[in-house]
Every structure is written in structure tokens, then in C-alpha cells.
MINU-706625 format. One record per residue: y, x negated, z of N, C-alpha, C in turn; residue in three letters. Coordinates in Angstrom, 1 decimal, always signed. Example, Ala and Ser with C-alpha at 12.3 -4.5 7.8 and 13.67 -1.06 7.14 Angstrom:
2
<rec><n_y>-5.7</n_y><n_x>-13.2</n_x><n_z>+7.8</n_z><ca_y>-4.5</ca_y><ca_x>-12.3</ca_x><ca_z>+7.8</ca_z><c_y>-3.3</c_y><c_x>-13.2</c_x><c_z>+7.8</c_z><aa>ALA</aa></rec>
<rec><n_y>-2.2</n_y><n_x>-12.8</n_x><n_z>+7.1</n_z><ca_y>-1.1</ca_y><ca_x>-13.7</ca_x><ca_z>+7.1</ca_z><c_y>+0.0</c_y><c_x>-12.9</c_x><c_z>+7.9</c_z><aa>SER</aa></rec>
END
This chain:
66
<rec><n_y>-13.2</n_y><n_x>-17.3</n_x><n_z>+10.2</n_z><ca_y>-12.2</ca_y><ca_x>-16.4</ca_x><ca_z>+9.7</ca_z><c_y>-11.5</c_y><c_x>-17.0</c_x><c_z>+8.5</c_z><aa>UNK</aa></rec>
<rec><n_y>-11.2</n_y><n_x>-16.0</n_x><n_z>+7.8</n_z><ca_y>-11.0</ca_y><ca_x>-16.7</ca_x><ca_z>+6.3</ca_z><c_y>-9.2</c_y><c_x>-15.8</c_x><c_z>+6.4</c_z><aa>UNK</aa></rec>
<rec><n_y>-8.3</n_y><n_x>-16.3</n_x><n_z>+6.2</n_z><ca_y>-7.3</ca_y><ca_x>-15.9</ca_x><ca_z>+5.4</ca_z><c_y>-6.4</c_y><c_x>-15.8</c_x><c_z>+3.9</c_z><aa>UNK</aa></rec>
<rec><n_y>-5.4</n_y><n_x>-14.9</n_x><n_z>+3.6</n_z><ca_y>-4.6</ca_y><ca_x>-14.8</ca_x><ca_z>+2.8</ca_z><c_y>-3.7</c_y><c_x>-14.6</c_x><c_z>+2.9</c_z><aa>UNK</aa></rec>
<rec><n_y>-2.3</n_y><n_x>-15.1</n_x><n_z>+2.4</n_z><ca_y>-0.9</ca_y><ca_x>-14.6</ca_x><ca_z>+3.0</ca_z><c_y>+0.1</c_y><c_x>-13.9</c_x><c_z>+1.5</c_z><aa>UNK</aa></rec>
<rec><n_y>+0.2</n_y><n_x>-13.2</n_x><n_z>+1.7</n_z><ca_y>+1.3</ca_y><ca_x>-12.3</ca_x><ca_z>+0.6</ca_z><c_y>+2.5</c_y><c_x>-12.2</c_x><c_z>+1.4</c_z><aa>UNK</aa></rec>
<rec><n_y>+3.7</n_y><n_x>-12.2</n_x><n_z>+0.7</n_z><ca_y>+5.2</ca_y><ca_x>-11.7</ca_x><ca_z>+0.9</ca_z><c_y>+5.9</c_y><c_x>-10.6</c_x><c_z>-0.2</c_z><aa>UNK</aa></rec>
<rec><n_y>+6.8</n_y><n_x>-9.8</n_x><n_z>+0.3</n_z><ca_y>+7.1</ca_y><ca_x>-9.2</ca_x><ca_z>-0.9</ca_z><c_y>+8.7</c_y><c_x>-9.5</c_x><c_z>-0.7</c_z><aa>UNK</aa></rec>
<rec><n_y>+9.2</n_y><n_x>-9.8</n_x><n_z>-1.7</n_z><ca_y>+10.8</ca_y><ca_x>-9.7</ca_x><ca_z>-2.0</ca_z><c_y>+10.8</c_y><c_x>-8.7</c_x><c_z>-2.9</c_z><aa>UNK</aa></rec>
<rec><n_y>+12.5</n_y><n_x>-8.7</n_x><n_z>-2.5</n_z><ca_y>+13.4</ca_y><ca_x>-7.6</ca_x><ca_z>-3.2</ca_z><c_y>+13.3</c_y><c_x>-8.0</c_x><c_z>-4.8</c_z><aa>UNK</aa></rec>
<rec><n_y>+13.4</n_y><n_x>-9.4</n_x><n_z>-5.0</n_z><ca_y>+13.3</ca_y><ca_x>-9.9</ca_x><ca_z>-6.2</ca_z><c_y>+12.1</c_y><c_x>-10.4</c_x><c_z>-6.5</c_z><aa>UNK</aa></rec>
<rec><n_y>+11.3</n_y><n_x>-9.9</n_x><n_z>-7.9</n_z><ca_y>+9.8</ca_y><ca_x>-10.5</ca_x><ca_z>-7.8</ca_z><c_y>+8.7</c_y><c_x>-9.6</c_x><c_z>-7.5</c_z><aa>UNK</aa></rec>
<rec><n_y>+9.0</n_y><n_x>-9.0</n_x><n_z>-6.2</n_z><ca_y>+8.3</ca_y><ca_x>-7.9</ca_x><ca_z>-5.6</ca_z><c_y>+6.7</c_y><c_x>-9.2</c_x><c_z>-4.8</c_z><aa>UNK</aa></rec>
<rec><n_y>+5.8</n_y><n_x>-8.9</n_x><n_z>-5.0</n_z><ca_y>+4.5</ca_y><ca_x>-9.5</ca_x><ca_z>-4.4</ca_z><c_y>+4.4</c_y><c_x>-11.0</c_x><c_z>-4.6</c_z><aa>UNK</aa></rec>
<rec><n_y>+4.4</n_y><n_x>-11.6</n_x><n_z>-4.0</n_z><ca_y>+3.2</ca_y><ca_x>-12.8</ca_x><ca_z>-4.2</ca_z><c_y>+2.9</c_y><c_x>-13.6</c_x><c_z>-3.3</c_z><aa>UNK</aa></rec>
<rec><n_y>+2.0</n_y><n_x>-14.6</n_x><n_z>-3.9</n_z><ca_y>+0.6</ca_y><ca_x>-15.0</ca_x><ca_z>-3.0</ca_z><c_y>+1.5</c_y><c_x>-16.0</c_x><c_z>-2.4</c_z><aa>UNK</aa></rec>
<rec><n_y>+1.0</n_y><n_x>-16.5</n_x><n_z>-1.3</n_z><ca_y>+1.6</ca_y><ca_x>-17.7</ca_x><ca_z>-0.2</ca_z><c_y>+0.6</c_y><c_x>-18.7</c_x><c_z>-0.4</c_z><aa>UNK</aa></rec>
<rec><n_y>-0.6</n_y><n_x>-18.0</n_x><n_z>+0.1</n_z><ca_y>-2.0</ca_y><ca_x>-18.6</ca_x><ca_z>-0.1</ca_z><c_y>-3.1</c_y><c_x>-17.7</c_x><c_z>-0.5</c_z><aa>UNK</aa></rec>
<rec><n_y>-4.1</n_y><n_x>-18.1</n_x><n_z>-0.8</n_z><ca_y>-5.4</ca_y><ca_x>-17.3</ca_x><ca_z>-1.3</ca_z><c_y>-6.4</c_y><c_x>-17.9</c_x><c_z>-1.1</c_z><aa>UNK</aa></rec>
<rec><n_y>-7.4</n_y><n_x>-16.6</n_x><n_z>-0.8</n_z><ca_y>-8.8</ca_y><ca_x>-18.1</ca_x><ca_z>-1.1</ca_z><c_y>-10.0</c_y><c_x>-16.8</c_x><c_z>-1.2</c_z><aa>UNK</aa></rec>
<rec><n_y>-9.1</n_y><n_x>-16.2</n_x><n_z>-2.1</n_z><ca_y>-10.0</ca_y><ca_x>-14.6</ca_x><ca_z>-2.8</ca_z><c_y>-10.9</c_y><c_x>-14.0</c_x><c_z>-2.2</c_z><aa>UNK</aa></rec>
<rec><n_y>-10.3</n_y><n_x>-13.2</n_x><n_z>-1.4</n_z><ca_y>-10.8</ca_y><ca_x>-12.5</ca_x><ca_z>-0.2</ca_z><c_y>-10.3</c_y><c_x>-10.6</c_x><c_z>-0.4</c_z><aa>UNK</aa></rec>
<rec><n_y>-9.6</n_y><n_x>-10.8</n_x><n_z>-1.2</n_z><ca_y>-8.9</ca_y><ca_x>-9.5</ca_x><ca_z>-1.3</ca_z><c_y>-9.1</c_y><c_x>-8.6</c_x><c_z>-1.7</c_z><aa>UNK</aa></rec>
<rec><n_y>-10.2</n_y><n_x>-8.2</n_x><n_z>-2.0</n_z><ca_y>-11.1</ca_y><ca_x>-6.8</ca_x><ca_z>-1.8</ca_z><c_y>-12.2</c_y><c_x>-7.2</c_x><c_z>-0.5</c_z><aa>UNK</aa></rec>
<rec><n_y>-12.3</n_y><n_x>-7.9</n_x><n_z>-0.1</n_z><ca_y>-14.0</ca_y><ca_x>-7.8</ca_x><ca_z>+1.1</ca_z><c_y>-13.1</c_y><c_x>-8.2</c_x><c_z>+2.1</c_z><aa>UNK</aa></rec>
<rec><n_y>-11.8</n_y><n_x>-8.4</n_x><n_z>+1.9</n_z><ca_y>-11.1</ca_y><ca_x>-8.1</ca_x><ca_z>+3.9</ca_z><c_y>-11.5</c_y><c_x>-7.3</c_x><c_z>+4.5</c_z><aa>UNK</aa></rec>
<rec><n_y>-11.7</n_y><n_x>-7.1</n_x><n_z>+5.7</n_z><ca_y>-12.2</ca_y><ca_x>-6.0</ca_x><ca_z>+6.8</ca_z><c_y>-10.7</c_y><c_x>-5.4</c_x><c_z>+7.0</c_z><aa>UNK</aa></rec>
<rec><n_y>-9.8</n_y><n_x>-6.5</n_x><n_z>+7.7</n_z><ca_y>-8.4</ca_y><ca_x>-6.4</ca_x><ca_z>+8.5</ca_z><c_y>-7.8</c_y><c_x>-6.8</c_x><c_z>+8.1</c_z><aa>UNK</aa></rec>
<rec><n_y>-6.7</n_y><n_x>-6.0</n_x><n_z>+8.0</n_z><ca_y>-5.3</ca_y><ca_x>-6.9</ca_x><ca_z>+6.9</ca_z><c_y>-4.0</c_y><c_x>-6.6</c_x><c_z>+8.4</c_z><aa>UNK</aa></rec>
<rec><n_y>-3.0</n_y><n_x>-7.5</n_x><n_z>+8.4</n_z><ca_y>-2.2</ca_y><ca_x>-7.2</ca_x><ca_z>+9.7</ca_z><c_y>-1.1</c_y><c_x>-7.4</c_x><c_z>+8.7</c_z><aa>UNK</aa></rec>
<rec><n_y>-0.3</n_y><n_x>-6.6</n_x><n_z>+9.1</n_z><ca_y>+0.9</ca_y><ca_x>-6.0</ca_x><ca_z>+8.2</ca_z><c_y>+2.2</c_y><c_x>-6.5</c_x><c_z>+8.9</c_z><aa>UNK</aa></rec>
<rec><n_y>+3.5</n_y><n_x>-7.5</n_x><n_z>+9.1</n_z><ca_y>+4.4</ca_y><ca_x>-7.2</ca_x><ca_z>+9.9</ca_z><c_y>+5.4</c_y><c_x>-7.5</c_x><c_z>+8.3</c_z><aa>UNK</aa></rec>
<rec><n_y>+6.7</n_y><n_x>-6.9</n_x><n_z>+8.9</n_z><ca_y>+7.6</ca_y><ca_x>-6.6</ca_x><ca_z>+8.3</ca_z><c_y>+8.8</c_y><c_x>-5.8</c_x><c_z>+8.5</c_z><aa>UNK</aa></rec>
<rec><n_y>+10.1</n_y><n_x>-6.1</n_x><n_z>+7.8</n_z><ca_y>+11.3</ca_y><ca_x>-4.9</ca_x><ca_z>+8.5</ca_z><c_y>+10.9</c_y><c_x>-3.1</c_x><c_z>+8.3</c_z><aa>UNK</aa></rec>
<rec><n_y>+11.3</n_y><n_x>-2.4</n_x><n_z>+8.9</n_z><ca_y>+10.8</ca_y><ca_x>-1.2</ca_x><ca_z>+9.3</ca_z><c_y>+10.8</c_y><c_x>-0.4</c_x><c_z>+8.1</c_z><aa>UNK</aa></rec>
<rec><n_y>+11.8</n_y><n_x>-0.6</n_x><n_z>+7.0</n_z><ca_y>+12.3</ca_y><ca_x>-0.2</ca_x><ca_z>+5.9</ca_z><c_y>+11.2</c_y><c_x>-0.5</c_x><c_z>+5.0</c_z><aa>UNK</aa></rec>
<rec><n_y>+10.6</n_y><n_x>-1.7</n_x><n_z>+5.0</n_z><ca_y>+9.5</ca_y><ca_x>-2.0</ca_x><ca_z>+3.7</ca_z><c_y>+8.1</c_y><c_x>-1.0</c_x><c_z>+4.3</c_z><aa>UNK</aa></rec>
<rec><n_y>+7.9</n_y><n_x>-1.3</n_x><n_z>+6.0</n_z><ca_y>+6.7</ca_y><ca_x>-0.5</ca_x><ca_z>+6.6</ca_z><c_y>+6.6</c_y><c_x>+1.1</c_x><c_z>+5.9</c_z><aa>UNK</aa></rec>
<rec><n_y>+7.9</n_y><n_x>+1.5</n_x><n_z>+6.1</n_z><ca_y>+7.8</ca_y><ca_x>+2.9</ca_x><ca_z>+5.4</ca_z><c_y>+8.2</c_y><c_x>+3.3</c_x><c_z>+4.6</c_z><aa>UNK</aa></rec>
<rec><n_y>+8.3</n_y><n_x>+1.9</n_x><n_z>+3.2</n_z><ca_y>+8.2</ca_y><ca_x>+2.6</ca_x><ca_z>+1.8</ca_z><c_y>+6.8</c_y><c_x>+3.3</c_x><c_z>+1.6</c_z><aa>UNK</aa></rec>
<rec><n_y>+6.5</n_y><n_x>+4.4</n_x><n_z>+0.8</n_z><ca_y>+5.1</ca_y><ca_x>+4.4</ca_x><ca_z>+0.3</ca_z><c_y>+4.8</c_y><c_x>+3.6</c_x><c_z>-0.9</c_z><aa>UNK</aa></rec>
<rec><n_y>+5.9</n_y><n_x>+3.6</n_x><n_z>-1.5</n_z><ca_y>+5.1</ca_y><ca_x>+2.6</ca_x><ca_z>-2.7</ca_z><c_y>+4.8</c_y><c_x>+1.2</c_x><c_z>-2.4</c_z><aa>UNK</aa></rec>
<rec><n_y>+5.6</n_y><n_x>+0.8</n_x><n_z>-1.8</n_z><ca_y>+5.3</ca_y><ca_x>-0.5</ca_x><ca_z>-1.2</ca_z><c_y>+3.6</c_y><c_x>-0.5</c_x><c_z>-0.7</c_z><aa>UNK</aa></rec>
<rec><n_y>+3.7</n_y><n_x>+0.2</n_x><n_z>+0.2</n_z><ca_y>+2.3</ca_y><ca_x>+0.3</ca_x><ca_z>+1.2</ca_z><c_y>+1.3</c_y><c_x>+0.8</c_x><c_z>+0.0</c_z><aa>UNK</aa></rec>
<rec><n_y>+1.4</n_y><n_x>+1.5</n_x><n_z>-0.8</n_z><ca_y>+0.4</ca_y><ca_x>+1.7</ca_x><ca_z>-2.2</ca_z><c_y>+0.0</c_y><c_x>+0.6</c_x><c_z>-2.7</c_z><aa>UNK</aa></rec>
<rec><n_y>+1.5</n_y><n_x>+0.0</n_x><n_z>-3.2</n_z><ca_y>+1.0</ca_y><ca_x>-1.3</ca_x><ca_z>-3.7</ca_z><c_y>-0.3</c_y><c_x>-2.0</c_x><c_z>-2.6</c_z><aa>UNK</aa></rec>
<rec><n_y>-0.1</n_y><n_x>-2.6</n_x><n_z>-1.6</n_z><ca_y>-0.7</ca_y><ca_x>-3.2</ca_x><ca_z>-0.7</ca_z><c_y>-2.1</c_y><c_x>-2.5</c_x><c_z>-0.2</c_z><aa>UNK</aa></rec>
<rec><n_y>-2.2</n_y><n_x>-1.9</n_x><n_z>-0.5</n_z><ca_y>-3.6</ca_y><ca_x>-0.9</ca_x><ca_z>-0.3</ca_z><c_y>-4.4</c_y><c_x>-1.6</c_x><c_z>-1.6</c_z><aa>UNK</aa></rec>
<rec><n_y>-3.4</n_y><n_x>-1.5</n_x><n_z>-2.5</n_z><ca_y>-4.3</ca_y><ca_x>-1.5</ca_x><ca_z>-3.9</ca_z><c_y>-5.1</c_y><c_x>-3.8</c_x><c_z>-3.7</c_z><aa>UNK</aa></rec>
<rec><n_y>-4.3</n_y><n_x>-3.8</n_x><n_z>-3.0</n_z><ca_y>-4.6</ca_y><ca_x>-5.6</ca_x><ca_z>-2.8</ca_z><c_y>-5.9</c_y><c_x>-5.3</c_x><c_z>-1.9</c_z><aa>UNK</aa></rec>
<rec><n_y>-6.0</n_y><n_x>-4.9</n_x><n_z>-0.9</n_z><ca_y>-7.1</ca_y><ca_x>-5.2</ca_x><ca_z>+0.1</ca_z><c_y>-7.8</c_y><c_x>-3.3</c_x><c_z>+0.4</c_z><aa>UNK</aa></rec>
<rec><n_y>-8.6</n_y><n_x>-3.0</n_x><n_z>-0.6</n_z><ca_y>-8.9</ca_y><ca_x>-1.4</ca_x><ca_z>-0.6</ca_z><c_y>-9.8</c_y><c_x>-0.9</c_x><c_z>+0.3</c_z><aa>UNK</aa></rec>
<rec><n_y>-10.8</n_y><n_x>-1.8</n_x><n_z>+0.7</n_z><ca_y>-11.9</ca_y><ca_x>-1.4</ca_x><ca_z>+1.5</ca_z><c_y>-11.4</c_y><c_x>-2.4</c_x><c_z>+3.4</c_z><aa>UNK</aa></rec>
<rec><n_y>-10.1</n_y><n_x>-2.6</n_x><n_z>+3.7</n_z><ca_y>-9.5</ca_y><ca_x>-3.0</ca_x><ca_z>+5.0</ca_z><c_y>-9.2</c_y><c_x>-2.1</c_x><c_z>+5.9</c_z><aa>UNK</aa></rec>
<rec><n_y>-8.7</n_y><n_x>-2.0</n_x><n_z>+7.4</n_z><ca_y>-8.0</ca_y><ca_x>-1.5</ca_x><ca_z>+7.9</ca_z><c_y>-6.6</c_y><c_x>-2.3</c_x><c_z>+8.0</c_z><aa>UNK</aa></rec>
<rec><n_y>-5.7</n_y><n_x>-1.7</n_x><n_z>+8.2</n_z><ca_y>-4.4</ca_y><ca_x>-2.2</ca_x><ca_z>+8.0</ca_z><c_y>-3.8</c_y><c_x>-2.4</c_x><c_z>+9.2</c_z><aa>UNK</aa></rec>
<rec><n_y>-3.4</n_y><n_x>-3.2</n_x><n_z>+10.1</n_z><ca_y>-2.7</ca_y><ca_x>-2.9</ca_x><ca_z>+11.2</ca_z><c_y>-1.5</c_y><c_x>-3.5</c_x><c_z>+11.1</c_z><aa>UNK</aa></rec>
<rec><n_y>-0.2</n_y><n_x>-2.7</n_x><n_z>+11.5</n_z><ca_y>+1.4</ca_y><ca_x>-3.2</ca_x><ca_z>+10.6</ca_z><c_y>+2.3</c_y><c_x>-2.9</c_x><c_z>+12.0</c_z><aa>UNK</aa></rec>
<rec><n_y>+3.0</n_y><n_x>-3.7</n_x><n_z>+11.7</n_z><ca_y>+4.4</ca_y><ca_x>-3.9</ca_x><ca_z>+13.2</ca_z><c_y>+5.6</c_y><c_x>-4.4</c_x><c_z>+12.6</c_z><aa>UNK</aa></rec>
<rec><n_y>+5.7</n_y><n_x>-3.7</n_x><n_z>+12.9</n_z><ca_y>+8.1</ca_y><ca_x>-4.3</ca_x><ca_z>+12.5</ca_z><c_y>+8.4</c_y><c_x>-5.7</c_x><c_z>+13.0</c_z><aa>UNK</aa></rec>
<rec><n_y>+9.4</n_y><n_x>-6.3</n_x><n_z>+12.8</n_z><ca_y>+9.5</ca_y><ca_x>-7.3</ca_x><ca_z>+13.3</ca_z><c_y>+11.0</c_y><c_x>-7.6</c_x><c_z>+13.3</c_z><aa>UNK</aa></rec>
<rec><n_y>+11.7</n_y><n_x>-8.0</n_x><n_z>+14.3</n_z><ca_y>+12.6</ca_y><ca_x>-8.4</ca_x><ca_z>+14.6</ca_z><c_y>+13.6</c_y><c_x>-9.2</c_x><c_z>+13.4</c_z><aa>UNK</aa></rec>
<rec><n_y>+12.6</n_y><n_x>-10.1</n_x><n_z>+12.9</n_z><ca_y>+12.7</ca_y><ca_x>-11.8</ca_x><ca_z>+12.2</ca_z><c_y>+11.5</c_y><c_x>-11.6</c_x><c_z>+10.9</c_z><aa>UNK</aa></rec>
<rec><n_y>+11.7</n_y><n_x>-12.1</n_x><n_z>+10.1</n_z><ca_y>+10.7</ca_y><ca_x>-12.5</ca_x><ca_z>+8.9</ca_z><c_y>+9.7</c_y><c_x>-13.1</c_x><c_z>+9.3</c_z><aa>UNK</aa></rec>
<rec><n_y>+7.9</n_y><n_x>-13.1</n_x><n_z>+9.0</n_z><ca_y>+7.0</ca_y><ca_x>-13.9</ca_x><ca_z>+9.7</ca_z><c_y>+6.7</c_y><c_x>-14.7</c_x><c_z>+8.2</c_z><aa>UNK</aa></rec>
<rec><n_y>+7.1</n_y><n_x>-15.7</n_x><n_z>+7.8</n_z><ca_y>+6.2</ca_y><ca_x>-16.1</ca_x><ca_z>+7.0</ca_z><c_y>+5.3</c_y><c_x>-17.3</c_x><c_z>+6.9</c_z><aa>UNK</aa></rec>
END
């Protein structure tokens, strides 16, 4: 299994944690985050447009995961 990690801030908006250029041929992307970012649509646009052929699976989170 190969990963990638992205964060988004308020300031800045996206970026990479790690990479290792996987970001179109992900299968699965797992989404957590405060409930507010989960159901921006632009936000989630943006993030589609990163991993386009994935399924997404996303959960709220109490705490920040990074």
C-alpha cells in the first residue's frame, strides 16, 4: 500500500504532507475532517479534482488527524 497525505487550512488552502505521486491511480482516498470542511462543496471539488478516478470515504472528527 502506497500513501499520500494532504491537509487543508484556512490559510493557504491545500498541501502536500507527503507524496509519492499516486494521485490520480488511488483506488481509496479516506477523508477525516471537522464537519464544516466535509460539507463545503468546494472544498470536496477541490479534492475530487486531486484523486479523480477514487472512492472517497470521509468521517468527522472530534480532533485534527494529521
Amino acid at each position: 500500500m502506497k500513501t499520500t497525505q494532504k491537509q487543508w487550512m484556512e490559510r493557504g488552502g491545500w498541501r502536500s504532507i507527503s507524496s509519492n505521486g499516486i494521485s490520480d491511480k488511488a483506488q481509496v482516498v479516506f477523508l477525516f475532517g471537522e464537519r464544516k470542511l466535509l460539507t463545503d462543496k468546494e472544498r470536496i471539488h477541490e479534492f475530487r479534482k486531486f484523486y479523480p478516478n477514487s472512492h472517497i470515504i470521509g468521517c468527522s472528527t472530534a480532533g485534527e488527524i494529521a
